[in-house]
Structures are given as C-alpha cells and as structure tokens.
C-alpha positions as CSV (number, residue, x, y, z in Angstrom):
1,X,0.0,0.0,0.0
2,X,2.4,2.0,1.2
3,X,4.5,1.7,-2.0
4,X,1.6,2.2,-4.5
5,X,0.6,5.2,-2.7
6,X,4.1,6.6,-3.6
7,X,4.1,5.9,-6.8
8,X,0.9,7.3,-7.2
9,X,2.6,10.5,-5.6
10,X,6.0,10.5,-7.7
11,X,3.3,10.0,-11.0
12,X,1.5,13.5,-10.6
13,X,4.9,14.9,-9.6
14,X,6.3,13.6,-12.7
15,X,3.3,14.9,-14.9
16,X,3.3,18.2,-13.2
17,X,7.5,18.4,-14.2
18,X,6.6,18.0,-17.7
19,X,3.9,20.6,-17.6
20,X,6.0,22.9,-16.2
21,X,8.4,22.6,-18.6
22,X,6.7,23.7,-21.2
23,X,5.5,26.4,-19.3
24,X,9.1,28.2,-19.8
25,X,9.0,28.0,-23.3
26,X,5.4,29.6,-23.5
27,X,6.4,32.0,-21.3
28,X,9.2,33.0,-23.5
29,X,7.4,33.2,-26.7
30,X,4.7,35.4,-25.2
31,X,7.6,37.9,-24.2
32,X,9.3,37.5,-27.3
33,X,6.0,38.3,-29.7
34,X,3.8,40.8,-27.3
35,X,4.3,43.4,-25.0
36,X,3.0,43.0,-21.5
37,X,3.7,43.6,-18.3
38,X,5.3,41.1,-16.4
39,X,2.8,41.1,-13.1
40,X,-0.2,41.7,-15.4
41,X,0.8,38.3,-17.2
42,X,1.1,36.6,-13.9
43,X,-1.9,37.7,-12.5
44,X,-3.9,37.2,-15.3
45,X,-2.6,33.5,-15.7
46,X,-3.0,32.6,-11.9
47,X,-6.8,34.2,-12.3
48,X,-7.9,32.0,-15.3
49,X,-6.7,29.2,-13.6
50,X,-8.4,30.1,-10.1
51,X,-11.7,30.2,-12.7
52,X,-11.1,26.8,-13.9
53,X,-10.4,25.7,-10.3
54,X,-13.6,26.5,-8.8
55,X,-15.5,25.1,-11.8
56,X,-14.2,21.8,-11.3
57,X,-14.8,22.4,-7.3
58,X,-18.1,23.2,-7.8
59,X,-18.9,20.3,-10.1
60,X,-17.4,18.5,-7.1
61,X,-19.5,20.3,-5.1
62,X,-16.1,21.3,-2.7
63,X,-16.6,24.8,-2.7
64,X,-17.7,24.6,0.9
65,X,-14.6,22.7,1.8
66,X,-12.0,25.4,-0.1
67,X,-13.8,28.5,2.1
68,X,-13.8,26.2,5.0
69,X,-10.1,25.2,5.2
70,X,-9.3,29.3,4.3
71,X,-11.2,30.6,7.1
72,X,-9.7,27.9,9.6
73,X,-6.1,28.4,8.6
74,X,-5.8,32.1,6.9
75,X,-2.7,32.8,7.8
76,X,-0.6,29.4,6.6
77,X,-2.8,29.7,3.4
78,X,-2.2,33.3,2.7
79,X,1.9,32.6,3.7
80,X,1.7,29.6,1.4
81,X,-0.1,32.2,-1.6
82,X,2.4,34.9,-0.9
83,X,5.2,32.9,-1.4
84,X,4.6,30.0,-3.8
85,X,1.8,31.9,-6.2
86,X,2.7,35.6,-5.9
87,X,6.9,35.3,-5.4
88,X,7.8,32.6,-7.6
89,X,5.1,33.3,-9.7
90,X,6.5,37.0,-10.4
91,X,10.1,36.1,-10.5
92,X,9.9,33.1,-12.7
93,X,7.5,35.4,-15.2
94,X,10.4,38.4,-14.5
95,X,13.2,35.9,-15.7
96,X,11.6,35.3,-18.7
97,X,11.7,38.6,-20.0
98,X,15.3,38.8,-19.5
99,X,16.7,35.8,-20.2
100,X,16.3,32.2,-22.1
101,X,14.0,29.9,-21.4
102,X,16.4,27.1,-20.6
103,X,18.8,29.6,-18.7
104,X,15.5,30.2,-16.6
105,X,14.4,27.4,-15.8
106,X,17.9,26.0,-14.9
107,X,18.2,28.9,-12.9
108,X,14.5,28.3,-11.2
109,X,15.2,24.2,-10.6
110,X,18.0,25.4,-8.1
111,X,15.4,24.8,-6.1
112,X,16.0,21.2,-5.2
113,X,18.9,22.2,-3.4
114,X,17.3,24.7,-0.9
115,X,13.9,22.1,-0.8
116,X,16.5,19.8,0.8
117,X,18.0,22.0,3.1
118,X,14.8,23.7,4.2
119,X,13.1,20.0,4.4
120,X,15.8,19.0,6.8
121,X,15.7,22.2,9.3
122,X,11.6,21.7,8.9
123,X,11.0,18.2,8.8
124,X,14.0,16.8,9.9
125,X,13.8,14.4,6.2
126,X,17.6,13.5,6.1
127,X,19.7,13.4,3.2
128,X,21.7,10.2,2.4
129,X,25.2,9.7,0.7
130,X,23.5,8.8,-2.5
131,X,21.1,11.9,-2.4
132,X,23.9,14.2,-1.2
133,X,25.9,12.9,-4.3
134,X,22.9,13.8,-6.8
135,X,22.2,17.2,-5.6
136,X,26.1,18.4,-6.2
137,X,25.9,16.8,-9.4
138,X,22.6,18.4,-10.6
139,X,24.0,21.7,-8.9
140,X,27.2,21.3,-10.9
141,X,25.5,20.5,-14.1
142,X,23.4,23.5,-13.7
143,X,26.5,25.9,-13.1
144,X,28.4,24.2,-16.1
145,X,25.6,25.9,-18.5
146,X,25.4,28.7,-16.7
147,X,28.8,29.2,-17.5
148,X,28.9,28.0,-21.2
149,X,28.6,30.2,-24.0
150,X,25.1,31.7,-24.4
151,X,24.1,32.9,-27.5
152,X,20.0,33.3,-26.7
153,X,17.3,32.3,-29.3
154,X,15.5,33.9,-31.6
155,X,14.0,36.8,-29.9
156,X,17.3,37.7,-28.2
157,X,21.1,37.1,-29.0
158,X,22.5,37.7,-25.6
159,X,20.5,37.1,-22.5
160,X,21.4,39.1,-19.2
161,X,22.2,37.8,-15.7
162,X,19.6,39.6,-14.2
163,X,17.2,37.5,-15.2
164,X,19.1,34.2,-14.6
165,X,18.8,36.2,-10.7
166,X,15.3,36.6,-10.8
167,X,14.8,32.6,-11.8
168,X,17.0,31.7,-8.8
169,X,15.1,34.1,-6.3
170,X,12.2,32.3,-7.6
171,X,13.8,28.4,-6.7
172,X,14.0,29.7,-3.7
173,X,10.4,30.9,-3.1
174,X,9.4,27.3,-4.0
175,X,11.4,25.3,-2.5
176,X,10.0,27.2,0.8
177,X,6.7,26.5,-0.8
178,X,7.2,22.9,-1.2
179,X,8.3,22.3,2.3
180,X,5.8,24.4,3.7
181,X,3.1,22.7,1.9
182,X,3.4,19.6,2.3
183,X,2.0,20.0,6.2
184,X,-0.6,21.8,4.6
185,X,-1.5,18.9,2.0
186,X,-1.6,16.4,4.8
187,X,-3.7,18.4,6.6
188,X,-6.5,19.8,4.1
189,X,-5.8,17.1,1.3
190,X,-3.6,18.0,-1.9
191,X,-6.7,19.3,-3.9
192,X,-8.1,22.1,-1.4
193,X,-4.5,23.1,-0.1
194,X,-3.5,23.9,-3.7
195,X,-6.9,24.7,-4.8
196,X,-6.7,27.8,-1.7
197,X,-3.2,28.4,-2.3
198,X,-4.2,29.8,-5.9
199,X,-7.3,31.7,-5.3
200,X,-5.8,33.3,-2.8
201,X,-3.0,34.4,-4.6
202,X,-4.9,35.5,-7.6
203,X,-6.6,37.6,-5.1
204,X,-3.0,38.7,-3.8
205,X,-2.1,39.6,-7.4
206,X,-5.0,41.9,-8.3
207,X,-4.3,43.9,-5.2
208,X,-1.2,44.0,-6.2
209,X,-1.7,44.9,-9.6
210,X,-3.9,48.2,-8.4
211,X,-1.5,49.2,-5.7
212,X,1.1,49.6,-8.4
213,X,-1.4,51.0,-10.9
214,X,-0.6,48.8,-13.8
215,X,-2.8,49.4,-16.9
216,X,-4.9,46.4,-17.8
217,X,-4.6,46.2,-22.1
218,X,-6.8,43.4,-22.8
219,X,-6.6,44.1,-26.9
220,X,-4.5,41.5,-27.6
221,X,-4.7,39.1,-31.1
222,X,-6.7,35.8,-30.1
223,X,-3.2,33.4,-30.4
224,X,-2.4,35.3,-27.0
225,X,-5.4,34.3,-25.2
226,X,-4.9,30.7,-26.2
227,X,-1.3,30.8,-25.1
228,X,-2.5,32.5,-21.8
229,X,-5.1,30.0,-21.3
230,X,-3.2,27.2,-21.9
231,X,-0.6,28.9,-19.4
232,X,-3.1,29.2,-16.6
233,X,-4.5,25.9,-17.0
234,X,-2.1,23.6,-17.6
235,X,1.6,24.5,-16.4
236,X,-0.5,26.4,-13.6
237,X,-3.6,25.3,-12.3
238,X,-3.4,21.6,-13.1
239,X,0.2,21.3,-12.7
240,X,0.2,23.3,-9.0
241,X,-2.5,20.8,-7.5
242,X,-0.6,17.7,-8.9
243,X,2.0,19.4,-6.9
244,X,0.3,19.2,-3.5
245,X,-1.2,16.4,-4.0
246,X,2.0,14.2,-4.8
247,X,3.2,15.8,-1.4
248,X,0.6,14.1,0.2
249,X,2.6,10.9,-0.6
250,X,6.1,11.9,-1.4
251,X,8.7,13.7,1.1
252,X,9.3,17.5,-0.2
253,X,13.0,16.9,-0.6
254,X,12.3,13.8,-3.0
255,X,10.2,15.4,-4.9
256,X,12.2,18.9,-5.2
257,X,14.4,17.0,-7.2
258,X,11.8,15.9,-9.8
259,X,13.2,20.4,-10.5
260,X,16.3,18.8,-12.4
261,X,14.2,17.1,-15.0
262,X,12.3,19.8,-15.5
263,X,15.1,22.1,-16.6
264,X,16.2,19.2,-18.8
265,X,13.2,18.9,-21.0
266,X,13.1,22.5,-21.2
267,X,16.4,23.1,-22.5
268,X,15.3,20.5,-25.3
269,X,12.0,22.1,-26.0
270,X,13.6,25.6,-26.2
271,X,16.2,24.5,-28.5
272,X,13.5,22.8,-30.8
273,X,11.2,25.8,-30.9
274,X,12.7,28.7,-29.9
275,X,16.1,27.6,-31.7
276,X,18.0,28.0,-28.4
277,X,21.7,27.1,-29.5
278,X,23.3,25.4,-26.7
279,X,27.4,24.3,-26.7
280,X,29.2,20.8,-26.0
281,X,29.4,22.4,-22.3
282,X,25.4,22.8,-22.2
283,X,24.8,19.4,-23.5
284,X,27.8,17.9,-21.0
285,X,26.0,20.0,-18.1
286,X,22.6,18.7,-18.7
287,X,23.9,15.2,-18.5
288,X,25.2,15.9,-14.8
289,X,21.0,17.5,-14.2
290,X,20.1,14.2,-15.0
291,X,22.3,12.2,-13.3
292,X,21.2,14.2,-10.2
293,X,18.0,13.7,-10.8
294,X,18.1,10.3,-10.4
295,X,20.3,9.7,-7.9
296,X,18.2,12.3,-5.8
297,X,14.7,11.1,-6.5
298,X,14.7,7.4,-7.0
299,X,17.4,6.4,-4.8
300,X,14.9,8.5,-2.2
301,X,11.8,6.9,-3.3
302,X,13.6,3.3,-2.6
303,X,14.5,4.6,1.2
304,X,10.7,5.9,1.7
305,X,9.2,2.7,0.3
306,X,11.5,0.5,1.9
C-alpha cells in the first residue's frame, strides 16, 4: 500500500515536471512576440486558472470545503499564496523577460537544493550519501551551463544575468513552498490546499496589480489568449494541484528534485522551438542535471518505500 501510494505521488509529480516545462517556453514566446507587463501576465494567468479551479470544485461540489479550510487556517494559506503563487510566480514570469528559457528554468530548478536543506531544518527528512551525491551533481551541471557560452534564441542574442537572478530568487520561493506545503496537504488534502493556495493568490495579485497602478490592455490578437489560457490551466492550475497532492505521498525533498528534470526537457523544448543554440558544455552540463536527478529522486523513493 504504502509503496503504490508513492508511486501514485511521484506519477502527478512527474506529470506536473513535464507541464511545467513547457511552461518556460510559452512564457518566453509570449515575451518574445507581445508586449506585457510582467505582473499583469502573472496575475492574469494565476486568475484563469483560479476560474477553472472553482469550476471543477463546484462540479465537485467542494466549494464549501476550499472556504472552510481558508477561514480555519488564513494565515498558513495566505503565507503559502504569498510565497509560492505571488513570489515565484512573479520572479519566474520576470526571468523570462530577461533571459532564455532554458537559462531560466535551470536557474529556477536550483530549487532542489534549498527544498532539501529547508526539508531538513523543517521536517527533519535527512539526506543520504547517494542523495547528497545527486544534488552536487545536478547543482554542478546547472552551473556548467550557466557558464557555457550563451548565444540566446531567436527573440534575443545575448540574455542578461539579471534574469538568470530573478529565476533563482524564484527556486528559492518554491522550495520554501514545497516544504511548507506539504503539512498543509496532509492536513487539508492535496486538492483544497492547492486549490486555496491559488485563489488566494490570484486575489493577492490583483491587489497588487492596483497598488502599483498597472494598466490592464486586454486588446491582444486571439493566439495570445490561447497561449495565456493554456498557461493558466495547464503548467498552472493543473500542474500546481498535482504538486500538492503528490506531497501528500512523497517527502518535499524527494520530490524537489523531480526540478532537475524539469530544466532538462526545457532546455530541449527551447532548442526545438525557440532555436535556443546550446554548446558541448550545455549538452555535458545537462547530463550531470540528469544524473542528479536520479540519484536524488529514485534512490529516495527506494528509502521511503522500503
């Protein structure tokens, strides 16, 4: 049982990974062909997917339960939104503006790292040999592209390291976010703690939004709706809640690392579509990511299953 219900957990991680990577090439294309404000985009694709959210919740007639577990809990719920919706949320959309997809996301999937670190201090999860091995590997990997030669894609030629800043502030807001929510998920169920998360951030965002008086242009060609939708459903509102509810069965440091692969399909995505030209030290450093990946995740998932 014990083992099935891990599984079960690692599989929506797994399918969450692969949404998200996508998510960074979207992202990049929608800065590359429009102009929009960074926090406009975010909240506008964490708001479609709070829409879609309480649809399906109220199909499921589980709109009780989301106001319910809010009012009970407001403040890990709105500590949980402010980080994980409205800082990484932010940052990651920030990176993209400034830098490559893959160079982002690489950036972002620091996040491992500091998930492991912050899962110790918070839940005491330790770390063994093996697991210790694949996070300096993935980290080395990831500082091996950083390093090579970046010649951009084809909206830029040169990216800056601002951006590649932003993505790792961003790693850092979710790795707190993992660790943070996996009490959350075990308390509430996977479903309503991300389903809260969300709306409650969407809500964070359009406050935020007026306090720093952005203009709202809603006049954009219909492509850019489809790409936003498919942004706030998929790689967001799907993808988040596949998130908490794998840490309902999976330890936050385990699954953290599920970041390295993640940055891996992404830097194969952006090359195919976005033309992304990576060097033999890109292609040697996203061999070490994967190594790290799996001596990180599935050498963990054999010590929590037994």
């Amino acid at each position: 049982m014990i083992r099935n219900k891990t599984l079960y957990g690692l599989s929506c991680g797994i399918i969450a990974t692969l949404m998200w990577s996508s998510f960074y090439v979207v992202g990049r294309f929608l800065f590359g062909s429009y102009s929009i404000d960074p926090v406009l985009l975010t909240c506008l694709r964490f708001t479609s997917a709070s829409v879609v959210i309480l649809i399906f919740a109220w199909c499921r007639g589980e709109l009780k339960d989301i106001g319910t577990a809010l009012t009970a809990d407001p403040i890990r719920f709105s500590l949980l939104s402010l980080i994980g919706i409205v800082g990484e949320g932010v940052l990651v959309i920030y990176s993209l503006k400034y830098t490559t997809a893959a160079r982002s996301c690489l950036f972002a999937n620091a996040s491992p790292i500091f998930t492991a670190v912050f899962a110790y201090f918070s839940c005491r999860e330790l770390l063994t040999g093996r697991q210790l091995g694949g996070m300096i590997l993935g980290f080395a990997g990831m500082a091996m592209v950083a390093a090579s030669q970046n010649k951009g894609d084809i909206f830029m030629q040169t990216s800056g390291h601002g951006g590649d800043i932003l993505a790792l502030a961003s790693g850092i807001c979710w790795a707190l976010y993992t660790v943070l929510g996996r009490r959350s998920s075990i308390k509430y169920g996977g479903w309503i703690s991300g389903s809260v998360s969300i709306i409650a951030g969407s809500v964070m965002l359009l406050v935020l939004l007026a306090i720093m008086r952005i203009p709202i242009a809603l006049d954009c060609s219909l492509s850019f709706w489809l790409y936003l939708l498919y942004m706030g459903i998929f790689p967001t509102g799907v993808a988040y809640i596949l998130w908490i509810m794998a840490l309902e069965h999976v330890e936050a440091g385990s699954l953290g690392s599920l970041g390295y692969l993640s940055a891996l399909l992404t830097m194969i995505f952006s090359g195919l579509l976005l033309k992304e030209k990576m060097d033999l030290i890109s292609i040697i450093g996203a061999v070490l990511v994967f190594t790290g990946a799996y001596y990180m995740c599935f050498f963990a998932i054999k010590r929590q299953t037994g």
